[in-house]
Structures are given as structure tokens and as C-alpha cells.
C-alpha positions in Angstrom: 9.6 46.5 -10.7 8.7 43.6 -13.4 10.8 41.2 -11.1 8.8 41.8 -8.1 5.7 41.6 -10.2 6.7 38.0 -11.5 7.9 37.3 -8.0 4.9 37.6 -5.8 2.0 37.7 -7.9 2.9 35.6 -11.2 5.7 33.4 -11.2 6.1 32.7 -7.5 2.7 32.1 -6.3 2.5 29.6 -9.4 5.6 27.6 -8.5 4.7 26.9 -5.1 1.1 26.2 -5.7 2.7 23.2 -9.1 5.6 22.6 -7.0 4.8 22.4 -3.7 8.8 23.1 -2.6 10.1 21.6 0.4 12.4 24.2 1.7 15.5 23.5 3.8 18.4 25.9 6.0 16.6 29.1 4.3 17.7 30.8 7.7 20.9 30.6 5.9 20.9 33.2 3.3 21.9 36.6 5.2 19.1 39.0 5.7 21.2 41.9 4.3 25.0 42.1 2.8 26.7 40.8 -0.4 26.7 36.9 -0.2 27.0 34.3 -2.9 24.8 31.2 -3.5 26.2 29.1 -5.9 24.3 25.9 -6.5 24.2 22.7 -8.5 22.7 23.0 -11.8 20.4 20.0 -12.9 17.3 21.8 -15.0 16.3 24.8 -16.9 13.8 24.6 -14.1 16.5 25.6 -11.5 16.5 29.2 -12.8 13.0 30.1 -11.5 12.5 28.1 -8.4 15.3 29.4 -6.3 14.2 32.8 -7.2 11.1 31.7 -6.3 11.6 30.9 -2.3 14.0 33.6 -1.5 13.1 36.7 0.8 15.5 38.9 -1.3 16.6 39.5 -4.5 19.1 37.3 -6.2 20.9 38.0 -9.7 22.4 35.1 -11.8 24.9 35.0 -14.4 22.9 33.5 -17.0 24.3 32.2 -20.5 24.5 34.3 -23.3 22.6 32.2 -25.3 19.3 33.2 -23.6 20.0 36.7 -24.7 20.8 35.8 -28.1 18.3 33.3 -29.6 16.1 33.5 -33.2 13.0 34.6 -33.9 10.5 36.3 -31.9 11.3 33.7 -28.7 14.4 34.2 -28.7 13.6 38.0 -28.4 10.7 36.9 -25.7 13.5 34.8 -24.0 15.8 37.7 -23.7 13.0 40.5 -22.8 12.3 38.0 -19.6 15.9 37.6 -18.8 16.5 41.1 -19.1 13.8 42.1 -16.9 14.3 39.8 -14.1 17.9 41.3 -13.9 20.2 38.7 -15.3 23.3 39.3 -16.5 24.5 37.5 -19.7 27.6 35.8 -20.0 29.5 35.0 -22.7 31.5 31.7 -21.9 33.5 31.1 -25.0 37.2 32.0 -23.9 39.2 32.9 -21.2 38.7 36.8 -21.5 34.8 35.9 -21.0 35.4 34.4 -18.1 37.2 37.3 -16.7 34.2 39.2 -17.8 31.8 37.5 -15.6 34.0 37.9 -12.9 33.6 41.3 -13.5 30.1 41.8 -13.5 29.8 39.1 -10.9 32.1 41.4 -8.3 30.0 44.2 -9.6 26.7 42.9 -8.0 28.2 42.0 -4.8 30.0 45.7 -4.5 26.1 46.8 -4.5 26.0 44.6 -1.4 23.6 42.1 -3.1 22.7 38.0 -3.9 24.3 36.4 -6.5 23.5 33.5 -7.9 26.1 31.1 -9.7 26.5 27.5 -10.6 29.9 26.9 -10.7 29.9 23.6 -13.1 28.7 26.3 -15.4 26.5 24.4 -17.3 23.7 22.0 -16.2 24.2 18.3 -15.6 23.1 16.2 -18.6 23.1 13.0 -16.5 21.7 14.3 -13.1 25.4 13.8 -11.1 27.6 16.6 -10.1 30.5 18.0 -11.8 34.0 19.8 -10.7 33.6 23.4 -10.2 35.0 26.4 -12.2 37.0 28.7 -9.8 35.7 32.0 -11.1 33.3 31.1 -8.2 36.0 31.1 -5.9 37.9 34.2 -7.3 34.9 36.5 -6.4 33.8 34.7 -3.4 38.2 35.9 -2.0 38.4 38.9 -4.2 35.1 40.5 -2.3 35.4 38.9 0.9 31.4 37.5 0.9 30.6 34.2 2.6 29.0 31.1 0.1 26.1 30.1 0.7 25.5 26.4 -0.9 22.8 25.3 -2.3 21.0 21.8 -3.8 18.2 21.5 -5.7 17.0 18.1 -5.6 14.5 16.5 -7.8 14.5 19.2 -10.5 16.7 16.5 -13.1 13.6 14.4 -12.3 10.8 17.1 -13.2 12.6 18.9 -16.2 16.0 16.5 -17.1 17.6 18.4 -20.4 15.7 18.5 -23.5 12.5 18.2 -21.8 10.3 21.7 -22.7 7.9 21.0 -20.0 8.4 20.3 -16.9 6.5 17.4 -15.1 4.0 18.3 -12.0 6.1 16.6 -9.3 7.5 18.1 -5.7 11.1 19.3 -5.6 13.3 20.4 -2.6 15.7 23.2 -2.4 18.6 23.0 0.8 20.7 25.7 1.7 23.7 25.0 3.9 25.6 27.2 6.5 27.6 29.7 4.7 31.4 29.3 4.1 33.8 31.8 5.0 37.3 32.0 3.1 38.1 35.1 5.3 41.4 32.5 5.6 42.4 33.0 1.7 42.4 37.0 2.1 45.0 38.1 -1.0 45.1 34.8 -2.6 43.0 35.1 -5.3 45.7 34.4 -8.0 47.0 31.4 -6.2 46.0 28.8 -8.2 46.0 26.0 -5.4 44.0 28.6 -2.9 41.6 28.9 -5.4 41.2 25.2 -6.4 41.3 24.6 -2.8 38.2 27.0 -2.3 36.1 25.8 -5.2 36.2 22.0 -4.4 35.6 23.3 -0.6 32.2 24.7 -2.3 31.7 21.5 -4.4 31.7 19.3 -1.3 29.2 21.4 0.3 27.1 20.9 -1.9 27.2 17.2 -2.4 26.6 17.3 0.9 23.4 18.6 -0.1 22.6 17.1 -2.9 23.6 13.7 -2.2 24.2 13.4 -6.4 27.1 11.3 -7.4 30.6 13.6 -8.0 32.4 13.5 -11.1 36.2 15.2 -11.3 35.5 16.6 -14.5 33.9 19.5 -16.1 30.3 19.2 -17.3 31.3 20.6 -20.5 33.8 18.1 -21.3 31.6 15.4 -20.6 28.9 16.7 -22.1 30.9 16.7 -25.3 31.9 13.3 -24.6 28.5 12.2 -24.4 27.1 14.1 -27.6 30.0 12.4 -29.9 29.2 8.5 -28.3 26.3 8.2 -30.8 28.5 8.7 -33.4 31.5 6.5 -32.2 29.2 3.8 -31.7 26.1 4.3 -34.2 23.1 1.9 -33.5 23.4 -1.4 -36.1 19.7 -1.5 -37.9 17.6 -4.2 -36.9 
């Protein structure tokens, strides 16, 4: 109930009156059924204006970290994500990945949206990053077409780091969903499943038009956190 309530008479009207969203290919999310749309991930931002647009109801696989934070907003935080129907995952480890499979297969057995971004993390430098297959596991494993998806402009409005978001117009683009119908029964092929999730990837850079690197976001990330200490800034 609260998620429709934030939906069309809170949170949605609000985003497209600041936002002003140009919306592309919405004619391709399916009316009805289980489907996937799993998009690139450039802001915080990303989490409420796709939500935002769409006719139905779509549930992400958020962090687990927005469940678990300090103090009374961390307990805010969690309250919202928790009534918005988001399902926290826990991405330390290879068993938690195999967890949000899980739960990821669950929503689509309830012929449902779900929501993923298979970098599984956000961008901390606005290009894209190679995809985690988990993506590509449910997408076989239940047989559901992907629908991708780009959000462009959102690095721009909200870039990491950034609490507020700045007042300038965004676009979301949906592509023609891909069927893997092909890749029945190959789920623990580890080429299929490569194969699938770079298919996905390609899509949507397609969409985005961001610049691709063939690494994961949380390795660069890493990378990038531990250059200020490699190379420390000389005084002046």
C-alpha cells in the first residue's frame, strides 16, 4: 500500500515535476508476466526514478547496507526500503550471491518486475562496467526475457558522494527485450552464462552510450580509493 502511496501521490509526482524525465522504449516493459530489467547503475538517484515512470511494480535487489545503517537514519533508511518492497542483499561472498539469486528467482516465480544492475555497484566515474552473471543465471534459470535499461544523466545530477541531487533533466531508455530461450538448461555453463551477461551489457551501452570497461566496478573502485594513498599530494 505504502509503495503505491509514494508512487502516485508523493514520490512520483515530485520526480517528474524536479526531473522532468524524458522517457524512451517504455512500450518495452511487458504489460503482464515475470521480466527482468536490469540497468546501468550511475547514482543513488537511479533507485527512485525508474520506479518512478513504470506502469507496474518493480522490486530491486538493493544492498544490505541500506538495511543496516546507524542511528535513527539508518533505521529511516531501512523502514523506506522495506516498505517500498526491496529485498536486501548481502554481497560479501559467494554463498550471498547465491542468496540473491534466490530471492531474485523468487520474485519472478510471482510473475513479477525485477530490477537489477548487474555491475552490482554504481559507477564511481560515470562509465560502464562488466556485468556479474547472477543476472544471467535467473534471466536462463526462469526463462523471463531482459529488458535493458540506461539511465542517462543521473552521474551528472547525483555523481557518488553527492547528498543532493542537482535540479537538472534526466532520461531513462528501455530497449527491446532479449530472449535467451536459446540457453534453456545452461545455467551452469560458465561460457553460456558469460555469453548472456555481456549480451546484456552491450545492450545497454547501446543505450547508454557510456564508455565500457572489462572490469568489475568493485575492483576498480578499490583501485581508485587506494591511488590517493599510492600517490599522496606533495604540500605546496
Amino acid at each position: 500500500m505504502f509503495y503505491y502511496v509514494l508512487k502516485y501521490v508523493v514520490l512520483g509526482p515530485l520526480l517528474r515535476l524536479v526531473f522532468r524525465p524524458r522517457i524512451e522504449g517504455l512500450e518495452h516493459i511487458p504489460d503482464d508476466g515475470a521480466a527482468i530489467v536490469a540497468g546501468n547503475h550511475l547514482s543513488f538517484s537511479d533507485h527512485f526514478l525508474m520506479p518512478a515512470i513504470l506502469k507496474r511494480r518493480i522490486t530491486f535487489l538493493a544492498k544490505a547496507e541500506y538495511f543496516t545503517g546507524p542511528g535513527i537514519k539508518g533505521k529511516l533508511t531501512a523502514a523506506f526500503f522495506h516498505s517500498i518492497g526491496q529485498i536486501p542483499v548481502d554481497r560479501s561472498g559467494k554463498e550471498a550471491g547465491q542468496a540473491a539469486i534466490r530471492e531474485g528467482l523468487g520474485v519472478l516465480s510471482k510473475g513479477e518486475l525485477l530490477g537489477i544492475y548487474p555491475e552490482g555497484t554504481r559507477s564511481h566515474d560515470g562509465r560502464l562496467y562488466k556485468g556479474k552473471v547472477g543476472v544471467a543465471v535467473m534471466a536462463v534459470r526462469a526463462g523471463v526475457p531482459v529488458v535493458p535499461c540506461a539511465m542517462v544523466g543521473t552521474f551528472e545530477i547525483q555523481p557518488p558522494g553527492q547528498k543532493m541531487p542537482k535540479v537538472k533533466r534526466v532520461t531513462i531508455r528501455f530497449g527491446e527485450p532479449l530472449d535467451f530461450s536459446r540457453y534453456a538448461g545452461l545455467e551452469d555453463q560458465k561460457a553460456a552464462i558469460r555469453a548472456v551477461t555481456d549480451e546484456i551489457m552491450y545492450a545497454i551501452l547501446g543505450l547508454s552510450g557510456q564508455e565500457y570497461v572489462d572490469e568489475y566496478a568493485v575492483k576498480a573502485k578499490a583501485a581508485h580509493a587506494e591511488e590517493p594513498r599510492k600517490f599522496p599530494r606533495r604540500p605546496r
